[in-house]
C-alpha positions as CSV (number, residue, x, y, z in Angstrom):
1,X,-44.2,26.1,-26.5
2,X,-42.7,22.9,-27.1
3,X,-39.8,23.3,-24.5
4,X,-42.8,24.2,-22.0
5,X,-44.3,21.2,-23.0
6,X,-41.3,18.9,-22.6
7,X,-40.8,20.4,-19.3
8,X,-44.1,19.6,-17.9
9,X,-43.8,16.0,-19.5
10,X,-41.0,15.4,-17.4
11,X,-42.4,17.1,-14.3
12,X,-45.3,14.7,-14.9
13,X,-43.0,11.8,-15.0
14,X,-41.9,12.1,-11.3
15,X,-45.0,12.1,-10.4
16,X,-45.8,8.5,-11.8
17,X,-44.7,5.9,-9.1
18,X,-46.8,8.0,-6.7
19,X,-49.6,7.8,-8.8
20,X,-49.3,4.4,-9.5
21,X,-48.7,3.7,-5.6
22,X,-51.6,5.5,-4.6
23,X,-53.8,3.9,-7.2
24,X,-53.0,0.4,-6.5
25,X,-53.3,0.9,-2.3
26,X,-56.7,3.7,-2.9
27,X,-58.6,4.1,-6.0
28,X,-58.5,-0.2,-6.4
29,X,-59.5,-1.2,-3.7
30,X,-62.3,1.9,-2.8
31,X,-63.7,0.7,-6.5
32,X,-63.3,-3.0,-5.3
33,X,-64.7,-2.4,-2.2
34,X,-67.3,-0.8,-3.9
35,X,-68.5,-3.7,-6.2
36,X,-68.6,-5.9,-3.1
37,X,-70.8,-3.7,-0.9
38,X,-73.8,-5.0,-3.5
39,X,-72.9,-8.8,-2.1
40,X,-73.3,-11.4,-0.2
41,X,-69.5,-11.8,0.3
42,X,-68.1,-13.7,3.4
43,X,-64.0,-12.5,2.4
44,X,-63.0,-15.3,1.8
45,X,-65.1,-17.6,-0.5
46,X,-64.2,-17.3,-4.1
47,X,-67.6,-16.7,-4.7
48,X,-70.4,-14.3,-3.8
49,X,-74.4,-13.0,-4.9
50,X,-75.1,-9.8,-5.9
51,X,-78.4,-8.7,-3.4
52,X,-78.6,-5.0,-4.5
53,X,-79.6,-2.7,-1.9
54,X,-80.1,-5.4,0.8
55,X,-76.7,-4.5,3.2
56,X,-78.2,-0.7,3.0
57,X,-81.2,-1.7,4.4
58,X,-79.8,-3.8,7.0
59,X,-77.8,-1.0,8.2
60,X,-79.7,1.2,8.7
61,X,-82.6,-1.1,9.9
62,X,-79.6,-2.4,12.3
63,X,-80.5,-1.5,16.3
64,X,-76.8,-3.0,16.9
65,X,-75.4,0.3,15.5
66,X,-76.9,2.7,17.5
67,X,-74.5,2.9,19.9
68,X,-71.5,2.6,17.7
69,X,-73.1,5.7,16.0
70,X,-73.8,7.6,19.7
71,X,-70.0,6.5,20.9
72,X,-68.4,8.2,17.1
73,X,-70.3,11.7,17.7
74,X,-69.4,11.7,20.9
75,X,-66.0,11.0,20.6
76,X,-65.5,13.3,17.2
77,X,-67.3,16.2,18.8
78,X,-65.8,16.1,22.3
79,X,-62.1,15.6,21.1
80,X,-62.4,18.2,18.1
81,X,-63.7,20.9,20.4
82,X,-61.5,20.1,23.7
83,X,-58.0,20.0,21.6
84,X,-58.7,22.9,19.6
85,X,-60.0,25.0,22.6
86,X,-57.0,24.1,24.3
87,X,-54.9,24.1,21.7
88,X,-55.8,28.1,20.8
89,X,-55.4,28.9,24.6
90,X,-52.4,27.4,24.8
91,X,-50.7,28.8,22.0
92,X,-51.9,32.1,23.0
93,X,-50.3,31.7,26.7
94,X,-47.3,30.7,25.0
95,X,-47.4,33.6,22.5
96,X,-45.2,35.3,25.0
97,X,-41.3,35.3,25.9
98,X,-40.4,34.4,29.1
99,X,-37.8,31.9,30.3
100,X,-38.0,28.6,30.0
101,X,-41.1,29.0,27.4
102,X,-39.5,26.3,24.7
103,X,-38.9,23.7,27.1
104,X,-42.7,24.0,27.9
105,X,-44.1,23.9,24.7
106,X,-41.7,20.7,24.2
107,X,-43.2,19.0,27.1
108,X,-47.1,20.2,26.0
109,X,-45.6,18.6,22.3
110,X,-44.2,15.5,23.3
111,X,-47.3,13.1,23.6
112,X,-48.1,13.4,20.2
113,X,-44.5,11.9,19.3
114,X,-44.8,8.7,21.9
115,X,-46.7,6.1,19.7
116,X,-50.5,5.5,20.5
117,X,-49.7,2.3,22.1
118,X,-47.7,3.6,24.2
119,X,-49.9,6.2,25.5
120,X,-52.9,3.9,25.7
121,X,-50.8,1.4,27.7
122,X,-49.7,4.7,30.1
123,X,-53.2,5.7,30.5
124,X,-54.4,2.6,31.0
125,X,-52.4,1.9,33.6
126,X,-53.2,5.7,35.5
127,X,-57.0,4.5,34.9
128,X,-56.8,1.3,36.9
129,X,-54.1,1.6,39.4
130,X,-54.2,5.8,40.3
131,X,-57.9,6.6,39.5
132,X,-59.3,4.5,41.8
133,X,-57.0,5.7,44.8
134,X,-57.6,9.1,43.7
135,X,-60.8,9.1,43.8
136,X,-62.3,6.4,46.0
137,X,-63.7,4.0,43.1
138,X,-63.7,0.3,42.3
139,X,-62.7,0.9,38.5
140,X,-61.7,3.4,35.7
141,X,-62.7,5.2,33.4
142,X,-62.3,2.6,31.0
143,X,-63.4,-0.3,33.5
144,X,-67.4,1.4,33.4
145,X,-69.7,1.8,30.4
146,X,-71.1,4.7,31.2
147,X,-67.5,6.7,31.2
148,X,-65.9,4.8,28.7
149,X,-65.7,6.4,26.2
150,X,-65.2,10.0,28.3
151,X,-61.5,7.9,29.2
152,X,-60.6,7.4,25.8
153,X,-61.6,10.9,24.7
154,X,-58.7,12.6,27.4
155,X,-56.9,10.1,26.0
156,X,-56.9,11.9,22.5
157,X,-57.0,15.0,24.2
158,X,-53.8,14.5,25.7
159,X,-52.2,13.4,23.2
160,X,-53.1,15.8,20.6
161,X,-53.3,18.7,22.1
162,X,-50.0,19.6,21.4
163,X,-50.6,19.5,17.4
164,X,-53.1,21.6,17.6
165,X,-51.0,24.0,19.9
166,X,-48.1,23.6,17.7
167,X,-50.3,25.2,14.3
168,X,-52.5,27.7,16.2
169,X,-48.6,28.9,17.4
170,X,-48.0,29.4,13.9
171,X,-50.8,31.1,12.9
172,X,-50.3,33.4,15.7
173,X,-47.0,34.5,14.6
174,X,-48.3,35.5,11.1
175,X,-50.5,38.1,12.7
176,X,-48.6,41.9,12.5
177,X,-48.3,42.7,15.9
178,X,-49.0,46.5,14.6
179,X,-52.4,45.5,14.7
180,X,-52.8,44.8,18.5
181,X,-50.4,47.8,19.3
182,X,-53.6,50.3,16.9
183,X,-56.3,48.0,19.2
184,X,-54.8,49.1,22.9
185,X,-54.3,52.5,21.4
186,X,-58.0,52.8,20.5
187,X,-58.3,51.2,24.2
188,X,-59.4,47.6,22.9
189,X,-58.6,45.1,26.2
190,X,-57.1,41.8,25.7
191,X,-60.2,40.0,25.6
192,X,-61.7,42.7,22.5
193,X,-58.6,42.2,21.0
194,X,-58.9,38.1,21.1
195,X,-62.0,38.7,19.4
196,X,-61.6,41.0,16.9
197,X,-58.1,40.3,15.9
198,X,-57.0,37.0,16.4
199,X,-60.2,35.1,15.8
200,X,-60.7,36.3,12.3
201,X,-57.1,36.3,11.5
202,X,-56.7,33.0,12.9
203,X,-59.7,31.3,9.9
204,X,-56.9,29.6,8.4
205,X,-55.8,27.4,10.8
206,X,-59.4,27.0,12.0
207,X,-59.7,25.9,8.6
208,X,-57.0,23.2,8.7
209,X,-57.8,22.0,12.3
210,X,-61.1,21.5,13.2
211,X,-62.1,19.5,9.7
212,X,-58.7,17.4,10.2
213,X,-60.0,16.6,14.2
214,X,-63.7,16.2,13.1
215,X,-62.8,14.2,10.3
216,X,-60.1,12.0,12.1
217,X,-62.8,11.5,15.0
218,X,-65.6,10.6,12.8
219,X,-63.4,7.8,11.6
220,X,-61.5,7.0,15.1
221,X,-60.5,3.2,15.4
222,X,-57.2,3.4,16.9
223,X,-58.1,4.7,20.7
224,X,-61.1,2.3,21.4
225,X,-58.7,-1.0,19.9
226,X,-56.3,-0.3,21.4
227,X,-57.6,1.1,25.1
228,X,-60.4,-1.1,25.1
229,X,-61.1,-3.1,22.5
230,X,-64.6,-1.7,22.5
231,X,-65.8,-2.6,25.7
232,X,-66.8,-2.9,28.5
233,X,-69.1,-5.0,25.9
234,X,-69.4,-2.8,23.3
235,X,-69.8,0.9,25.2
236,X,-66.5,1.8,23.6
237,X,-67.5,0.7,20.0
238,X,-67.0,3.2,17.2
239,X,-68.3,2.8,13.8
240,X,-64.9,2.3,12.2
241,X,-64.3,-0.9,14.8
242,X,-68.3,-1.8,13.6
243,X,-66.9,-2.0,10.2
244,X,-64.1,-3.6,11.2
245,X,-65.9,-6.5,13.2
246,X,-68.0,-7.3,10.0
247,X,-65.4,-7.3,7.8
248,X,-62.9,-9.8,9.7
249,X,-64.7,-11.7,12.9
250,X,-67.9,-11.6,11.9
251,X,-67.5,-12.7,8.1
252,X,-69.8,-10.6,6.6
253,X,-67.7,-8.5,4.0
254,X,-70.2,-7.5,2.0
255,X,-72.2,-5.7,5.0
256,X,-69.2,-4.5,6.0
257,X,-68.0,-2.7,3.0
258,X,-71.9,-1.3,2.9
259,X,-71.0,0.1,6.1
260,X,-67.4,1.8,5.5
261,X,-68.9,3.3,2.0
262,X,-71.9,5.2,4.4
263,X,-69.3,6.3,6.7
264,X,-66.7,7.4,4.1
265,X,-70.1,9.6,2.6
266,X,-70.8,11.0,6.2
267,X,-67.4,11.9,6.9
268,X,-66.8,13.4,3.1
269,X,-70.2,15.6,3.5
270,X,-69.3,17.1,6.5
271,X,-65.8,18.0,6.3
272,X,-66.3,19.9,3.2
273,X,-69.1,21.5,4.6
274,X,-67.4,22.5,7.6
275,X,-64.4,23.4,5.3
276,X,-66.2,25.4,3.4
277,X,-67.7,27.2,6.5
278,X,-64.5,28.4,7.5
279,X,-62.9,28.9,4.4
280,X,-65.9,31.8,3.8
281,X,-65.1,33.4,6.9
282,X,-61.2,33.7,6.4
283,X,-60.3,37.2,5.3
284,X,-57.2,39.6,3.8
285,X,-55.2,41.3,5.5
């Protein structure tokens, strides 16, 4: 008992500069950023009021974030169901030998290793120099409002699609291919089989993927910064760059946090319900 006890006492103690590490850059500064959602804060004076449930109120009396709201669901919806849809069809295509399938799936992979500037600055430049030719227009996607945001969604898409690809490929080749061999002997077709064999078998990596791109769309800051900025005025905003323009340009930290701390509750609520969901419908086998 006591060697047992020794051994998980120094098991523990390799785990201590990562707990202190994520500590000091997490659990500090959520609880900080907790105590200054309650003020009047500007960031930067050394002093502040406490005004209770005033920046709730504000928020969500606030006509300003309507459309940051409308551009997030759009964005978090749209991306998680175009890469995973993609994603599963084409890891299923590619669920196949034939030649020259690796060098494919490479190619499908490699925008998600070329950095998000870099593929912001590449689609930036098809939306305003090839779009226009290709299609007889004056702008972009990203140059209107009204398909803003659609430009920065095949943005993701493109990008990510190969992620997605990459796990629903893995999750394919856990399945016993005994199975599909006992569906087109009971005379199942390819599309019955996709249905009742992969589908269910698949819940795992349902389970991983479509919380992880809800989730990371829900909180998307990166696309919109650095594609657009938010504009065309602000038809590009997301809530994340909402929070972000309180907090730093606008000087109003204490609205700001108020913000981030509703967002960070949305986005906890409904990934761990549509965790849960899935994890329910996984099954043995």
């Amino acid at each position: 008992m006591k060697r047992l006890y020794k051994n998980n006492l120094v098991t523990f103690t390799f785990l201590i500069p990562a707990l202190l590490f994520f500590s000091l850059v997490v659990i500090f500064p959520f609880f900080r950023g907790l105590n200054i959602a309650f003020t009047n804060w500007d960031g930067i004076s050394p002093t502040y009021d406490y005004v209770g449930l005033r920046n709730l109120k504000l928020l969500f009396s606030d006509t300003d974030a309507i459309e940051p709201i409308k551009n997030t669901l759009f964005f978090a919806f749209s991306t998680t169901l175009l890469v995973n849809v993609l994603g599963l069809l084409l890891a299923v295509a590619l669920n196949t030998k034939f030649k020259g399938v690796n060098l494919l799936k490479t190619f499908i992979f490699m925008p998600m290793v070329i950095s998000l500037v870099l593929a912001s600055i590449i689609w930036r430049y098809i939306y305003s120099d090839i779009y226009p030719i290709l299609f007889h227009t004056d702008s972009g996607l990203l140059g209107n409002p009204s398909t803003a945001m659609l430009g920065i969604v095949i943005i993701a898409v493109w990008k990510e699609v190969g992620l997605a690809m990459v796990i629903y490929y893995a999750g394919l080749q856990t399945i016993p291919k005994d199975m599909y061999e006992s569906a087109r002997i009971d005379g199942a077709g390819i599309i019955q089989q996709f249905r009742s064999i992969t589908i269910p078998l698949l819940m795992p990596a349902f389970t991983y993927c479509i919380p992880l791109w809800l989730g990371t769309g829900l909180r998307q800051f990166d696309y919109s910064m650095v594609a657009t900025k938010g504009g065309p005025g602000t038809s590009s905003q997301t809530m994340a760059m909402y929070v972000y323009n309180y907090e730093f340009p606008y000087f109003k930290a204490g609205y700001g946090q108020m913000s981030a701390i509703v967002l960070f509750a949305f986005i906890l609520f409904i990934t761990v319900l549509v965790t849960g969901y899935f994890r329910r419908r996984e099954v043995e086998y």
